[in-house]
C-alpha positions in Angstrom: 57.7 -28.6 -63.4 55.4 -25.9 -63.4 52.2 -28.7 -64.3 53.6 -30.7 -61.2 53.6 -27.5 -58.6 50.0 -26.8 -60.1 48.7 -30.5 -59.2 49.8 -30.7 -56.1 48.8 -27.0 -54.9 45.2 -28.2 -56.3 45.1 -31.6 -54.0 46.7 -29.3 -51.3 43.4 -27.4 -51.5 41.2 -30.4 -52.2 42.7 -31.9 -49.5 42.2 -28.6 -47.0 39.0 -28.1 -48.5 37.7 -31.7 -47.5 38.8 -31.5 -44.7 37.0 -28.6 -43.3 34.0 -29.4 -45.1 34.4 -32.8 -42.5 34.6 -30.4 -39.8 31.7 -28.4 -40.6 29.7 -31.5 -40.8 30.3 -33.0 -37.4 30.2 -29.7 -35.7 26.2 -29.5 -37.6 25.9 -33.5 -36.6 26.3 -32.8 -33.0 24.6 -29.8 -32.9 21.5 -32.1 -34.1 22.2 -34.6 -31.6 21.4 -31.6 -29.0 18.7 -30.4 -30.3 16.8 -34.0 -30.8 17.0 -34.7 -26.5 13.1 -36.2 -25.4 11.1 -34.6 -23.1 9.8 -36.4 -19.8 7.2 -38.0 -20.7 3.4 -36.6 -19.2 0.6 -38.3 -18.3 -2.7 -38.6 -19.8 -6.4 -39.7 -18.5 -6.4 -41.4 -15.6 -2.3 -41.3 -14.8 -1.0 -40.5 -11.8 0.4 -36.8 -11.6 2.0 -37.5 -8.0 5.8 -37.6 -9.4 5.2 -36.4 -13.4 3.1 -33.7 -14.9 0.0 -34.5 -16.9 -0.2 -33.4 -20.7 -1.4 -30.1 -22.0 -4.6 -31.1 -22.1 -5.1 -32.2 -18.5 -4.9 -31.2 -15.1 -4.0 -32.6 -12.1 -7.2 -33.6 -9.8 -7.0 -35.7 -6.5 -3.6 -37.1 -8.0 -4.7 -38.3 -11.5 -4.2 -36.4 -14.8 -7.9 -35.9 -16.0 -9.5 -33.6 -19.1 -9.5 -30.3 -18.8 -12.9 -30.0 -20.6 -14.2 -32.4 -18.1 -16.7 -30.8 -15.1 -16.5 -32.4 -11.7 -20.4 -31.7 -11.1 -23.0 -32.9 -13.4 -26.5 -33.4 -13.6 -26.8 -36.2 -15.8 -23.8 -38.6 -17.2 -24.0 -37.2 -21.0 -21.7 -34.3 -19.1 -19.7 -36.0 -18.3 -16.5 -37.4 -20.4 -14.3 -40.5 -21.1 -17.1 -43.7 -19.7 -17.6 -42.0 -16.7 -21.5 -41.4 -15.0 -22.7 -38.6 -13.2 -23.3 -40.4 -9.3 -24.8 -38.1 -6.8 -24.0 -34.8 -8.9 -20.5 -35.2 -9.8 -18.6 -36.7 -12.8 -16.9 -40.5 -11.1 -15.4 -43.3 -12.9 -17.8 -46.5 -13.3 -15.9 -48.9 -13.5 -14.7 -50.9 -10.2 -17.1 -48.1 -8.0 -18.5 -49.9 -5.0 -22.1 -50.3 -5.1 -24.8 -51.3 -3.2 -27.3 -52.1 -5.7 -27.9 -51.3 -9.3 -29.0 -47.9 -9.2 -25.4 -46.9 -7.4 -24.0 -47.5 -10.9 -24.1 -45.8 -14.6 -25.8 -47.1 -17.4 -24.1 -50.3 -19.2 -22.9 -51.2 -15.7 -24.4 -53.6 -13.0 -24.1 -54.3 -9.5 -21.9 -57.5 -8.8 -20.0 -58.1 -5.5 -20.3 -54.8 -4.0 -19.1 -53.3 -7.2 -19.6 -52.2 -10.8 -19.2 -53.9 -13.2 -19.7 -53.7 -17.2 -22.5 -55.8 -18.6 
């Protein structure tokens, strides 16, 4: 009688013990679930920052995330970053730039139906 009271007080507190451990668990599962929620994305070079915010490492110029490290004036194209040429003292994209001849476009880029165009 007394082996029988034992056994089942021990899967009593198995039982209890299981349980709670089953409760803890979910409670720590959704508690993870919170804490794993994406950010918005942001916008890197060239993106437009009109409705999101650009990356850490850009700012918002004229509408489009661009380098932070990146100067707007220039005096030759080697200051400037990311394929773009120094045109008429400022840093500009290249590509698709309208042109009027050859010399209205950055190096490795020619002058082809009114605009640039890679080589």
């Amino acid at each position: 009688m007394k082996v029988t009271v034992c056994l089942v007080a021990c899967l009593l507190l198995v039982f209890i013990g299981v349980n709670m451990a089953t409760d803890e668990m979910v409670e720590d599962n959704e508690l993870t679930h919170n804490l794993v929620k994406r950010a918005a994305p942001c916008g890197s070079n060239g993106d437009n920052c009109q409705y999101k915010k650009c990356c850490n490492n850009f700012n918002c110029v004229k509408g489009r995330c661009k380098p932070k490290s990146c100067k707007r004036s220039c005096r030759n194209s080697r200051q400037c970053c990311n394929n773009w040429g120094c045109i008429y003292g400022s840093c500009q994209q290249c590509r698709g730039r309208t042109c009027k001849g050859n010399n209205d476009c950055c190096n490795g880029y020619k002058c082809a139906y009114k605009r640039c165009q890679k080589k």
